[in-house]
C-alpha positions as CSV (number, residue, x, y, z in Angstrom):
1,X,-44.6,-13.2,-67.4
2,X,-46.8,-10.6,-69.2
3,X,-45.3,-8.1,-71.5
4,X,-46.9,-5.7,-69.0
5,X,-44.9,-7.1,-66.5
6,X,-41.7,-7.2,-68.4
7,X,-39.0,-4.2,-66.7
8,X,-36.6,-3.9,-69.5
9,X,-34.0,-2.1,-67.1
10,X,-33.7,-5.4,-65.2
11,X,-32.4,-7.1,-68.6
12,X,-30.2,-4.6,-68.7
13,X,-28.8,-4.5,-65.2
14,X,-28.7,-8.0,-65.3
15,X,-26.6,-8.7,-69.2
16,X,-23.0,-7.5,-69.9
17,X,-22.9,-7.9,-73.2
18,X,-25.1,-5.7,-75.7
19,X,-24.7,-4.7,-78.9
20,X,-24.3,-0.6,-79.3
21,X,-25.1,1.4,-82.4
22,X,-24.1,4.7,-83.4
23,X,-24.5,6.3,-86.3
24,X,-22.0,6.8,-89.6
25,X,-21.3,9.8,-91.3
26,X,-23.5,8.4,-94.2
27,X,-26.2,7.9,-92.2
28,X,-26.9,3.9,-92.0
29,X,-25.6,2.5,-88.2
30,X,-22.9,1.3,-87.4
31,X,-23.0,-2.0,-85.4
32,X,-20.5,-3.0,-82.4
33,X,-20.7,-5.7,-79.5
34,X,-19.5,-4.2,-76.3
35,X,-19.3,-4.6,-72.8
36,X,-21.7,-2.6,-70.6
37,X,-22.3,-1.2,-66.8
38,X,-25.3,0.0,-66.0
39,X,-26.0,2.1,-63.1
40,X,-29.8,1.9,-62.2
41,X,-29.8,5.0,-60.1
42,X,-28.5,6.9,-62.7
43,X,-30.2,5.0,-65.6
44,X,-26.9,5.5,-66.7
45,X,-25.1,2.5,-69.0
46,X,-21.2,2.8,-68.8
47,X,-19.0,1.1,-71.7
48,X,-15.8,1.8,-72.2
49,X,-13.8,1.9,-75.9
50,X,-11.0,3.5,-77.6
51,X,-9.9,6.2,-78.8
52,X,-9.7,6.2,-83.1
53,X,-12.4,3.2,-83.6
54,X,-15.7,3.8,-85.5
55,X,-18.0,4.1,-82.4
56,X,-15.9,6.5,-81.1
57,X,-15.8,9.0,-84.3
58,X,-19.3,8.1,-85.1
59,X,-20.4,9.5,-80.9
60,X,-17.9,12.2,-81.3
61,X,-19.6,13.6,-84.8
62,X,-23.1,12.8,-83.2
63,X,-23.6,11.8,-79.6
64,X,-26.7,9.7,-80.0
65,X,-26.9,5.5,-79.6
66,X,-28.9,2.9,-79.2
67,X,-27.7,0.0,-77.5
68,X,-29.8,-3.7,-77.3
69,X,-29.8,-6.3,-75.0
70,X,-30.5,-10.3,-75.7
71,X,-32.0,-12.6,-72.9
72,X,-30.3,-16.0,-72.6
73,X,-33.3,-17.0,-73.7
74,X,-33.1,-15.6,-76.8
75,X,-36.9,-14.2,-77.0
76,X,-36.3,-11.5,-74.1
77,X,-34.4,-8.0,-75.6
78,X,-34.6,-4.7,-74.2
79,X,-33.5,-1.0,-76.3
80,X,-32.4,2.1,-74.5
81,X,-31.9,4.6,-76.5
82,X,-30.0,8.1,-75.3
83,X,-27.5,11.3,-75.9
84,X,-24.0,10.0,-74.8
85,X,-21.0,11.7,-73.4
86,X,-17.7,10.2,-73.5
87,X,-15.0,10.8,-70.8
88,X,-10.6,10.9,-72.3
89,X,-8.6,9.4,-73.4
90,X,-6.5,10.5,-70.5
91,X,-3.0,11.2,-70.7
92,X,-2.3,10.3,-66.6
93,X,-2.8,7.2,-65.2
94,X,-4.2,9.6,-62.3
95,X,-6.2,11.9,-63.9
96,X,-10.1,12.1,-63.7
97,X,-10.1,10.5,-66.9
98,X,-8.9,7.0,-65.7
99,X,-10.1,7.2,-62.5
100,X,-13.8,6.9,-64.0
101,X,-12.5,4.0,-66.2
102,X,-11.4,2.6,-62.8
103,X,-14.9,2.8,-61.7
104,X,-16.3,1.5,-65.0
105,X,-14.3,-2.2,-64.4
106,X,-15.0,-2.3,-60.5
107,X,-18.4,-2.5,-61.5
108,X,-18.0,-4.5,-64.2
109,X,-15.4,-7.3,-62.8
110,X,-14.8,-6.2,-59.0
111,X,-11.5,-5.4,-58.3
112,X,-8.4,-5.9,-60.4
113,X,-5.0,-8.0,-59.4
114,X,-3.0,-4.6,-60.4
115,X,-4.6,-1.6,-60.8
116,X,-1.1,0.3,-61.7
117,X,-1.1,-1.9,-64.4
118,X,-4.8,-1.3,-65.8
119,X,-4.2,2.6,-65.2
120,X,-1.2,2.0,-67.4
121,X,-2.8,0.2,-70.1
122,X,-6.0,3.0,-70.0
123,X,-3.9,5.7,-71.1
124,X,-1.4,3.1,-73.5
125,X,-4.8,2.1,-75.5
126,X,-6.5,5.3,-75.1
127,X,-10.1,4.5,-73.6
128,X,-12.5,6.6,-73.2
129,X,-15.6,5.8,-71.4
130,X,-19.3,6.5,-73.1
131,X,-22.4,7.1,-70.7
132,X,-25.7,6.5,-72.3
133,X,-28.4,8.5,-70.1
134,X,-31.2,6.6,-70.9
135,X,-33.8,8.9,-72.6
136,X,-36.1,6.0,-73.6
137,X,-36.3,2.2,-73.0
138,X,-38.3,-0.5,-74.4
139,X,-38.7,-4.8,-75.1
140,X,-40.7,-7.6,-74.3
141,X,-40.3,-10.7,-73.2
142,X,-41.5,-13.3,-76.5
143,X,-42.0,-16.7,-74.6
C-alpha cells in the first residue's frame, strides 16, 4: 500500500489505544495513553477520563488535542487533531451525563454484566467524556 492509499481514519476506527495530548498551562504537552471510540459518521473520537487529572484541567483551560494512533506494525500512525468538548462529571447515575458514558463503553466493549453498577461507578469516579471532532487528520503507512 501507497501512502496515497493510506486512509488514516481506518487506523483509527480500527485501534483502541492512542496516546492523547493536551496542552499545559506552561505551554509544552502533556502526554496520556487512553482508550478511544471513534465514530466515523461523526468523525467524532470518544474517550472517556476523570474529573481532577491533568488532561482534564489542561481541555478545560484550552479545549484543543491531538491524539495519535500506532499500527501493530509499528510503521503505520495516524494524527487527528481537533477542538474537544467534554460531557460531566454527572452527579445521577441517570442523568444525560452518564447515559453518554453508557454509550461511550457499548461501543467500546459491547454491553456490560451490570450496568447499575458502571452507572454507579461513573458518577463515584467522576468521568467525563471528551469528543474530539476531527478538524484535521494525517499518517502514512512506513513499510
Amino acid at each position: 500500500m501507497t501512502d496515497t492509499e493510506f486512509d488514516p481514519r481506518s487506523l483509527i476506527a480500527d485501534t483502541k489505544i492512542a496516546i492523547l495530548a493536551t496542552i499545559k498551562a506552561n505551554g509544552l504537552p502533556q502526554l496520556s495513553p487512553v482508550t478511544s471510540v471513534y465514530d466515523r459518521d461523526g468523525d467524532t473520537i470518544y474517550v472517556s477520563i476523570a474529573e481532577g487529572r491533568a488532561k482534564t484541567a489542561n481541555l478545560r483551560r484550552d479545549p484543543r488535542a491531538v491524539i495519535e494512533y500506532t499500527g501493530p506494525d509499528h510503521y503505520t500512525w495516524a494524527t487527528a487533531e481537533g477542538a474537544v468538548t467534554l460531557t460531566g462529571p454527572g452527579a445521577d447515575p441517570n442523568g444525560p451525563e452518564v447515559d453518554a458514558l453508557v454509550e461511550y463503553y457499548r461501543r467500546a466493549a459491547g454491553e456490560h454484566p451490570d450496568w447499575d453498577e458502571y452507572r454507579q461507578v461513573m458518577v463515584a469516579d467522576r468521568r467525563v467524556l471528551m469528543a474530539l471532532r476531527i478538524e484535521h487528520v494525517y499518517g502514512a503507512k512506513l513499510r
